[in-house]
C-alpha positions, -999 to +999 in steps of 0.1 A: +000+000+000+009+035-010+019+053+020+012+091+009+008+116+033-030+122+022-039+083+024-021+083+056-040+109+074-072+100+055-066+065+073-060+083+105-085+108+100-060+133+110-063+156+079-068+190+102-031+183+117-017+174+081-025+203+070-009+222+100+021+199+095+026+204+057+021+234+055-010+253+063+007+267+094+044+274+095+062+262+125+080+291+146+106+304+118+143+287+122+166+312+108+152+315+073+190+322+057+193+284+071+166+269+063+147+280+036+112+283+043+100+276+080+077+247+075+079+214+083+099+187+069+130+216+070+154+194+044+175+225+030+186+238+063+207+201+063+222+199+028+241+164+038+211+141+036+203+156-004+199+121-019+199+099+012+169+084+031+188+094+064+168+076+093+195+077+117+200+107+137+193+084+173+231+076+161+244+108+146+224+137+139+234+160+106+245+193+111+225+221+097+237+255+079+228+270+109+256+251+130+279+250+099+275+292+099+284+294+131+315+276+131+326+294+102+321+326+119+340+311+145+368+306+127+366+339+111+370+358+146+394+328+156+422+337+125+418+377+145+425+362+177+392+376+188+357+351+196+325+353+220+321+342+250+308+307+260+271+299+259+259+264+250+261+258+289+233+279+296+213+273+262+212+239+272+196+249+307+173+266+290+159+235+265+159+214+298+146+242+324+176+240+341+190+270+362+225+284+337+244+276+369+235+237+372+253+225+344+291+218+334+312+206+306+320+173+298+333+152+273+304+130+273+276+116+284+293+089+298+325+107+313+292+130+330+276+093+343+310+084+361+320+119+375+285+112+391+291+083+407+325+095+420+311+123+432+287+098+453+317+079+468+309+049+446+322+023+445+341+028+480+309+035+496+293+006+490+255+006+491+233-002+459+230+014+423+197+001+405+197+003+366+178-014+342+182-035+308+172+000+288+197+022+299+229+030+279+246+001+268+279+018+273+273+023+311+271-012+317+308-020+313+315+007+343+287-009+365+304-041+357+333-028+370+320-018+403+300-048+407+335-069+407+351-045+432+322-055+455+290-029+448+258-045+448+245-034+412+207-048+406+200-040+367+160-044+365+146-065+333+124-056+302+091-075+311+069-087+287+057-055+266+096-044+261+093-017+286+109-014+323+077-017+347+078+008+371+068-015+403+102-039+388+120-007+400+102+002+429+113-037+446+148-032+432+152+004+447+157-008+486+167+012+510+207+016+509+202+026+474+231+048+464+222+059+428+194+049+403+209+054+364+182+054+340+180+069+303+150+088+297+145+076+261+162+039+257+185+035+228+173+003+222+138+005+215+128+043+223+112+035+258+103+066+278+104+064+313+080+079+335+110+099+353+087+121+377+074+084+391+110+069+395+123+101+414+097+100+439+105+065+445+140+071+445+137+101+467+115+082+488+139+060+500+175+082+498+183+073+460+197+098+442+184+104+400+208+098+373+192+104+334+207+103+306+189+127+280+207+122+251+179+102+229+155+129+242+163+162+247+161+187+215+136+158+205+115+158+230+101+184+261+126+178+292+120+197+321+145+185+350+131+204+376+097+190+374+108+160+367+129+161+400+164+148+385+193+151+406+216+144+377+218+143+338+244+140+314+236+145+277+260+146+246+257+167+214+258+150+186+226+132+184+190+159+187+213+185+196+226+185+167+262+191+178+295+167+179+312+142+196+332+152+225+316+181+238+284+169+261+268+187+298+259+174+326+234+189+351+240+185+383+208+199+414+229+225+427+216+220+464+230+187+467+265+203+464+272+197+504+269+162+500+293+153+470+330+152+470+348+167+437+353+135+416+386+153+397+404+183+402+414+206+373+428+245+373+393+253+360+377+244+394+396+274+411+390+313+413+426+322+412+432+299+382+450+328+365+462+342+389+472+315+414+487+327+453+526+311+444+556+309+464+578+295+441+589+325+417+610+352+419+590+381+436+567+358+452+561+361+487+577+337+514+549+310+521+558+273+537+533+261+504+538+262+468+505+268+453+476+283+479+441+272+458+405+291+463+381+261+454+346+274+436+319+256+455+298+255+423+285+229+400+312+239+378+337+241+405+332+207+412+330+190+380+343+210+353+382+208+345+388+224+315+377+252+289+349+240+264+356+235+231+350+274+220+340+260+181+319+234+191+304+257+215+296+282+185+280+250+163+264+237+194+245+268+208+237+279+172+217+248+168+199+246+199+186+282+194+174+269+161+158+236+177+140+261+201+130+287+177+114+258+158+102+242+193+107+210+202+071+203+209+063+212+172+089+189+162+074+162+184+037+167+171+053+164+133+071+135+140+046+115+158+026+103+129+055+098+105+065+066+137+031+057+141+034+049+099+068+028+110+046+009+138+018+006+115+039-006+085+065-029+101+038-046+121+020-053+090+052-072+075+058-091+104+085-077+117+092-079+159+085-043+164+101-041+200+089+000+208+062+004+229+032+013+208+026+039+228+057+058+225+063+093+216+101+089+214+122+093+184+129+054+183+110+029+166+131-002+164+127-046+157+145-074+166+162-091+137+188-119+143+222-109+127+199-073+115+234-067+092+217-090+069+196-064+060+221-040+046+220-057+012+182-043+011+184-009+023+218+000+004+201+005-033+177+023-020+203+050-003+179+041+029+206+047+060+189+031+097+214+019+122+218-020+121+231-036+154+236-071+159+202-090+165+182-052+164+171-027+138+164+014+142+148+039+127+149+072+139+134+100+116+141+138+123+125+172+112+138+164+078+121+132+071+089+130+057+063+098+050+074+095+016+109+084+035+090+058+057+073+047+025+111+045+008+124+026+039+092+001+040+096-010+004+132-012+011+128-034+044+107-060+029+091-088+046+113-107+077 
């Protein structure tokens, strides 16, 4: 079957919001220069996916012109030694409702996970972290690591409908519990948690909140505060539409008294450029070399180094243009080009493994050795990512149903 926008919407009787989507109603303009009209799909503001299917950006996210701009202007004040200050730290607080102050620079999301749990005393302390079968895959290797140096690490399975069941966490979250490290939006299969409902329980018995954000925000509406997070790490280069290495974490800056700094770099000091010495000539006598003025801040604790000032540029440029678009926008217009995924990939019989209800960016099926299905996908130009025994597809503001159609003929039948 045909899967045109108008039979799709006539089948989902949804032809008041395909008209708002396609272009009855402009979204909130993106920086027109970069994108070329301010509707909804915006394909020329990302000039990398001209003749690709790109479904992929739950792996890597293309840049826009309006990221691309920036770094060019970047460079521009760069070669005369002259460039703005820093913002992407407090942009970001902003697209999660985050106080400017809350959040620090780090490498990545995961670099963000593990300053957290130093920063907790773990795995010295002792005590319990709960995580589950959804979170980041790359986290496990570190909890595998503490669980051999003796920390009682529960990881809570998918049940029966692929999804963590919120009472599966409330028995695993005991009281002792150090940390609980979810991910709002799995990687696997898109599965949101309920992250106001796992805080409470947390809270409730002396757990502190760690969520990683990287499959969801710029993709979806995050709002830490309500959501009662005590921590949350999330790289760049996936909704953000930024790059590798440069990610923030967000840190509650109340519970500052009860963490120790898990590194120490110049950049946590005040007197970092002008350190108290007593080693040079003209200094003055002291019995200690260096004399250091700690910043009890969430950057004092957990930052160590300048950001990367380009990346910074690219970065904040496109979150401005993700919230100038707004993300709930971006939501609404995505949500019927995955229910067309569901719908179709169901109808092949393929193992759809996302929750049907799901509002994620994620739709994803299991598929042993899912590489096989390159070979299919490849003539086409149709790019998903392809992971040992799973599948994903992950469409963007760019994509459009004639892409799911392109992918579903692609795909075949299992």
């Amino acid at each position: 079957m045909d899967l045109t926008r108008r039979s799709f919407f006539r089948q989902t009787g949804s032809a008041a919001l395909a008209g708002a989507l396609f272009g009855a109603t402009p979204a909130q303009a993106a920086e027109p220069e970069a994108a070329g009209d301010a509707t909804l799909p915006v394909r020329a503001a990302f000039p990398g996916i001209t003749g690709r299917v790109y479904l992929n950006s739950a792996a890597e996210h293309p840049w826009s012109r309006a990221a691309t701009d920036a770094l060019k202007h970047y460079a521009d004040d760069k070669l005369s030694l002259t460039w703005e200050a820093s913002t992407a730290a407090a942009t970001f607080a902003r697209l999660i409702h985050a106080d400017a102050d809350e959040i620090a620079y780090v490498p990545s999301t995961s670099m963000g996970e593990y300053l957290v749990t130093r920063a907790l005393g773990l795995p010295q302390s002792g005590g319990r972290v709960v995580t589950d079968a959804l979170h980041f895959i790359g986290s496990f290797y570190m909890y595998e690591q503490y669980r051999q140096q003796g920390l009682d690490v529960v990881t809570v399975a998918m049940d029966a409908t692929r999804r963590i069941a919120l009472a599966d966490l409330d028995r695993a979250i005991t009281p002792g519990t150090k940390l609980v490290a979810i991910s709002h939006v799995s990687m696997y299969n898109g599965f949101t948690h309920d992250v106001k409902a796992v805080c409470e329980i947390a809270h409730a018995r002396g757990a502190k909140v760690y969520v990683d954000l990287i499959q969801s925000a710029g993709a979806m509406a995050v709002d830490v505060k309500a959501m009662g997070v005590d921590f949350a790490g999330c790289g760049t280069y996936k909704w953000l539409m930024g790059d590798f290495g440069f990610a923030f974490l967000y840190v509650r800056k109340d519970l500052l008294p009860q963490l120790q700094r898990p590194w120490y770099g110049y950049r946590q000091t005040r007197n970092f450029a002008a350190p108290i010495t007593h080693i040079y000539p003209l200094d003055a006598p002291g019995k200690l070399p260096y004399v250091s003025e700690p910043i009890d801040s969430v950057s004092g604790y957990f930052a160590g180094a300048f950001p990367a000032r380009a990346l910074d540029a690219a970065c904040t440029a496109s979150m401005n243009w993700i919230m100038r678009i707004g993300v709930n926008a971006i939501a609404a217009y995505r949500q019927p080009l995955l229910q067309a995924l569901h719908e179709g990939l169901q109808r092949k019989g393929f193992d759809v493994v996302t929750p049907r209800d799901s509002r994620s960016p994620i739709v994803a099926f299991a598929y042993e050795d899912a590489a096989r299905l390159a070979p299919r996908l490849e003539p086409a130009k149709v790019e998903i990512t392809l992971r040992h025994n799973q599948a994903r597809i992950s469409p963007s503001l760019f994509n459009d149903l004639d892409d799911i159609q392109l992918f579903l003929d692609a795909i075949g039948k299992p």
